[in-house]
C-alpha positions in Angstrom: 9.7 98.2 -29.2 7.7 95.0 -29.8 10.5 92.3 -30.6 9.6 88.6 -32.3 11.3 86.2 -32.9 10.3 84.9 -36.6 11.5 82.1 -39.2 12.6 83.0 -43.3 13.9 80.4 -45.1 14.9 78.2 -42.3 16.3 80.7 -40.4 15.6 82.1 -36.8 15.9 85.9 -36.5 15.3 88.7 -34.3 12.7 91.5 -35.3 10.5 94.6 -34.3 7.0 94.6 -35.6 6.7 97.8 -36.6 3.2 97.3 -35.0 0.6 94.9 -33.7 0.2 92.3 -36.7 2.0 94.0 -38.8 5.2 94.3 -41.1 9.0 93.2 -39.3 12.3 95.4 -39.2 14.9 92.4 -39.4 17.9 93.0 -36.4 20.1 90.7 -38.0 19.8 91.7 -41.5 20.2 95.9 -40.2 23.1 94.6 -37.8 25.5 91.4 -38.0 26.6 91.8 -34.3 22.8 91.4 -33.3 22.2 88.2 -31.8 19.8 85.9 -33.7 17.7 84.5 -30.8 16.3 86.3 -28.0 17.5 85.0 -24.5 21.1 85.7 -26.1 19.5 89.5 -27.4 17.9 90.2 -23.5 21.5 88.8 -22.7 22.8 91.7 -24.4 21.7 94.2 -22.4 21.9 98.2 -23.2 24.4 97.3 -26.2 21.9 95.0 -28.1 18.8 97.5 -27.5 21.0 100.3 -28.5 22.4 98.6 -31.5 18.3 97.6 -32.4 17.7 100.8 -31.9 20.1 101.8 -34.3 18.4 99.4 -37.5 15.2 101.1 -36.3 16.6 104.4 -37.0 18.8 103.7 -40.2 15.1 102.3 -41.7 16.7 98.8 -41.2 14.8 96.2 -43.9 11.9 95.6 -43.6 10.0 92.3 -44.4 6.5 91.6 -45.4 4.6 90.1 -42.1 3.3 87.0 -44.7 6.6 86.4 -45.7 7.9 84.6 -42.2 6.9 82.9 -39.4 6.3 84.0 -35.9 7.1 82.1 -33.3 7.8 82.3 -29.7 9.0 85.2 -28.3 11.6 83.2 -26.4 11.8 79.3 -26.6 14.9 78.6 -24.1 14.5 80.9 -21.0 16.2 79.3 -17.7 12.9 79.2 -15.9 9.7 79.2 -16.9 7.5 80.1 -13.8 4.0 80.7 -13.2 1.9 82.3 -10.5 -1.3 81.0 -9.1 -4.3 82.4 -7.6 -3.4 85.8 -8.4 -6.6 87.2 -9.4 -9.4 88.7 -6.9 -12.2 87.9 -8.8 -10.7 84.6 -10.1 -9.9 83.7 -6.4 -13.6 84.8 -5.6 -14.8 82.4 -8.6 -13.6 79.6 -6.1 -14.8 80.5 -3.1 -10.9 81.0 -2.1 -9.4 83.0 0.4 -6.8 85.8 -1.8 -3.3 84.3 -0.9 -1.0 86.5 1.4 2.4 85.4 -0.6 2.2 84.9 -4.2 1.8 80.8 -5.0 4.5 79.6 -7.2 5.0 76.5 -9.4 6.6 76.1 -12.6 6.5 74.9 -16.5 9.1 74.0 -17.9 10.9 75.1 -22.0 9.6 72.5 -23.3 6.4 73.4 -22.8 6.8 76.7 -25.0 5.1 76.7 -28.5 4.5 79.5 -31.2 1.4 81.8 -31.2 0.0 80.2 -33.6 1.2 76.9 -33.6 -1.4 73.7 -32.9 -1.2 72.1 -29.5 -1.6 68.7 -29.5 -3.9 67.4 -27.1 -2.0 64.8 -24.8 -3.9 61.7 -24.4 -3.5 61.2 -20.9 -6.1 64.0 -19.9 -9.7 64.6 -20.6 -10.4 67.5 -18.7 -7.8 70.2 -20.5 -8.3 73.8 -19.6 -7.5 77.6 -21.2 -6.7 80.4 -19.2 -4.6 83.2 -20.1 -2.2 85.7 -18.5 -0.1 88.6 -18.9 4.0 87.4 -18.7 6.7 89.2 -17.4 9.9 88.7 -19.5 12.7 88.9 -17.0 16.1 91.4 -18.3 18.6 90.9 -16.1 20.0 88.8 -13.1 17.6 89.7 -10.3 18.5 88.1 -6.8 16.9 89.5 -3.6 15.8 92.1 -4.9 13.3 95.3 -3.9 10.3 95.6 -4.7 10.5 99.1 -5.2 13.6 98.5 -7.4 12.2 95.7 -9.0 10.8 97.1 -12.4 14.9 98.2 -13.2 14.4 93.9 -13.9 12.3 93.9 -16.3 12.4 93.5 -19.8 8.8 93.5 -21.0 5.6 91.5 -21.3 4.0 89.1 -23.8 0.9 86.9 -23.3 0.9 83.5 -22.3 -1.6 80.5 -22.3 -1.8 78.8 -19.4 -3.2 75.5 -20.9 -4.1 72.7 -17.6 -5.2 69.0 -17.5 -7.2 69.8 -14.7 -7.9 66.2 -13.7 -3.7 65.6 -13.1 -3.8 69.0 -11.4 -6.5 69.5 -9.2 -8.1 65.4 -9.0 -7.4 63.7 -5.7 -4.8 60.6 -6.1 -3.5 62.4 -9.0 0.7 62.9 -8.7 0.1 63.4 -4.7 -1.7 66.4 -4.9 1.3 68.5 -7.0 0.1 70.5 -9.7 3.3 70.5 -12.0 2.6 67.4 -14.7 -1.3 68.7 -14.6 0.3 72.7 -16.0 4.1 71.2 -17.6 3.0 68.9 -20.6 5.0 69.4 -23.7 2.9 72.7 -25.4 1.5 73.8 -22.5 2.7 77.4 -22.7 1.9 78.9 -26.2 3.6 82.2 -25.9 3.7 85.5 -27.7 3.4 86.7 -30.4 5.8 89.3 -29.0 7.4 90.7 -25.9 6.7 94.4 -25.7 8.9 96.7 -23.7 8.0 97.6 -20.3 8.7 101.5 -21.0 6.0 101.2 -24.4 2.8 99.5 -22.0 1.4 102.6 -20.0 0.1 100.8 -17.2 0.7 96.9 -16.9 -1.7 96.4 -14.2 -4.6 98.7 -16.3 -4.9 95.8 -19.1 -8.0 94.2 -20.6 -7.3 90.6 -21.1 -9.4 88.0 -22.1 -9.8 83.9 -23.8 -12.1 83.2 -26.3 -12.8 79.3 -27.6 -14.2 79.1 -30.6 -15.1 83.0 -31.3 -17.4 82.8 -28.0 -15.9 85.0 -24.9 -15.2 82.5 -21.7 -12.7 85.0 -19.4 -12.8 88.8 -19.4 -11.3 91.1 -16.9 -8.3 93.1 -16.2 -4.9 93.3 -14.8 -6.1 95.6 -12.1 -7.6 92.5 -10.6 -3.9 91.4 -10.1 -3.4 90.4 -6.1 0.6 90.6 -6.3 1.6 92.9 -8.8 5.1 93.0 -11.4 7.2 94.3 -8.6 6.0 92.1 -5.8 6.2 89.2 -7.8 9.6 89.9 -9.0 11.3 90.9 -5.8 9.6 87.9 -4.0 10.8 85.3 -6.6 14.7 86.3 -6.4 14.4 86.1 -2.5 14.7 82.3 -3.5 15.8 81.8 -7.1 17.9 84.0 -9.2 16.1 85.2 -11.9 18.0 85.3 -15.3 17.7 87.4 -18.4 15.0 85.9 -20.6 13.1 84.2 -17.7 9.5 84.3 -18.0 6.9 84.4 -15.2 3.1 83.8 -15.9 0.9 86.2 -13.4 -2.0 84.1 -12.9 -5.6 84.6 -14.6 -8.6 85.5 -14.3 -12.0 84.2 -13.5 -14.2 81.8 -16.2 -11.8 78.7 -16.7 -13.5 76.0 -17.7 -13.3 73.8 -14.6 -15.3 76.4 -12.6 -18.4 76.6 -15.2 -21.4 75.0 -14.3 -21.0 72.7 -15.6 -17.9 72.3 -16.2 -16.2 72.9 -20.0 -13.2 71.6 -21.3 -11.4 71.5 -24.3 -11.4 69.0 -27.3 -10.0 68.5 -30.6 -10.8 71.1 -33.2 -11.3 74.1 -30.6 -9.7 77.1 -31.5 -8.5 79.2 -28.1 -7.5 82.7 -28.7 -5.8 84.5 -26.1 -5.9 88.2 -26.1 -4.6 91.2 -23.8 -4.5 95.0 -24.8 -1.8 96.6 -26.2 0.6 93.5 -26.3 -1.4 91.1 -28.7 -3.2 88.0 -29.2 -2.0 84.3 -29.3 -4.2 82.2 -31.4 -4.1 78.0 -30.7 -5.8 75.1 -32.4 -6.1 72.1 -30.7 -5.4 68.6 -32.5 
């Protein structure tokens, strides 16, 4: 299943896109006891799928795609968390050794907008960056886990993107070298346009991915470039953190950010960044 989040006359809901882009079974409409956002439906567990599952089934109602708005898959998770340097040929881009343990750092809610929503561009940065990832939605409490028992965590995937002000991140003098206020401005993490369940993507790490600004391609690769895969990732985090149902975790991307072009290319007001990855969907961002 593909679930969204969406908004109809000033309302919130739960729904299943009957298929990329297209037309929404309404949850709450098919089923009162359905929850109306999503960390509360992941929450849910097996009786909230089964009950969705049920609506599906029954024919549930179904609502014209133009009708509502999509929004973020998932706008309060616990943690937002983000993986860096988790590409080979991204790490090869910098010249960089490929890490050993996956490098960690975080966003935080507030930096979650819609999939189509307009980012503002803050005005304390001129150098902001795209890049885009595949996202792990967390479904259950995951502490210390296995790696090989670590997929029996996850809930699904949607697409991320990673949007950095490169010169707080990575700019000497700038917050002491930390890259958090340089990758957690408010908007930084447009998200979506749905989470797709793990058991409906055939291969996570077999994924084409890739960022366009403006209509012209600037990253292109695949998740089978991924360094530290879902599992590893999943059962490293919970060694110190418990993950919680609706948490998300941005893998890391691929090569052809802006900061590494030569010269170097960043974003300004007007661009339009669309990030894509197969079989999952696209999230599409104007900057203003």
């Amino acid at each position: 299943m593909r679930f969204v989040q969406f908004e109809r006359g000033g309302d919130r809901r739960v729904g299943v896109e009957i298929r990329d882009g297209g037309d929404i079974v309404d949850l709450c409409a098919g089923d009162s006891s359905i929850p109306s956002d999503m960390r509360s439906f992941i929450e849910g567990g097996q009786k909230t799928l089964l009950a969705a599952k049920s609506v599906i089934d029954r024919g549930g109602s179904i609502i014209p795609r133009d009708s509502v708005k999509i929004v973020a898959p998932i706008y309060n998770p616990d943690k937002v968390l983000c993986v860096g340097m988790n590409y080979k040929d991204h790490c090869e881009e910098q010249n960089a050794p490929v890490p050993i343990e996956p490098v960690i750092f975080n966003k935080f809610p507030s930096s979650i907008i819609g999939p189509t929503e307009d980012l503002q561009y803050p005005e304390e940065t001129q150098k902001l960056d795209w890049e885009v990832e595949l996202t792990i939605v967390i479904g259950k409490d995951a502490k210390r886990v296995q790696e090989s028992d670590a997929m029996n965590y996850v809930f699904g995937y949607t697409v991320a993107h990673d949007v950095s002000a490169r010169d707080w991140q990575l700019e000497p003098g700038k917050n002491g070298g930390q890259w958090l206020i340089g990758k957690a401005m408010d908007g930084f993490c447009p998200l979506g346009p749905a989470i797709v369940m793990k058991e409906d993507i055939n291969d996570p790490h077999n994924l084409g991915l890739r960022c366009r600004v403006n209509g012209v391609t600037k990253q292109d690769s695949n998740t089978n470039q991924l360094v530290h895969k879902t599992a590893a990732m999943v059962s490293f985090i919970s060694r110190f953190m418990t993950l919680r149902p609706g948490d998300v975790i941005l893998t890391g991307t691929p090569p052809g950010v802006g900061v590494f072009r030569k010269p170097p290319e960043y974003l300004k007001r007007g661009d339009v960044v669309e990030c894509e990855i197969d079989g999952i969907g696209k999230v599409v961002n104007k900057i203003v």
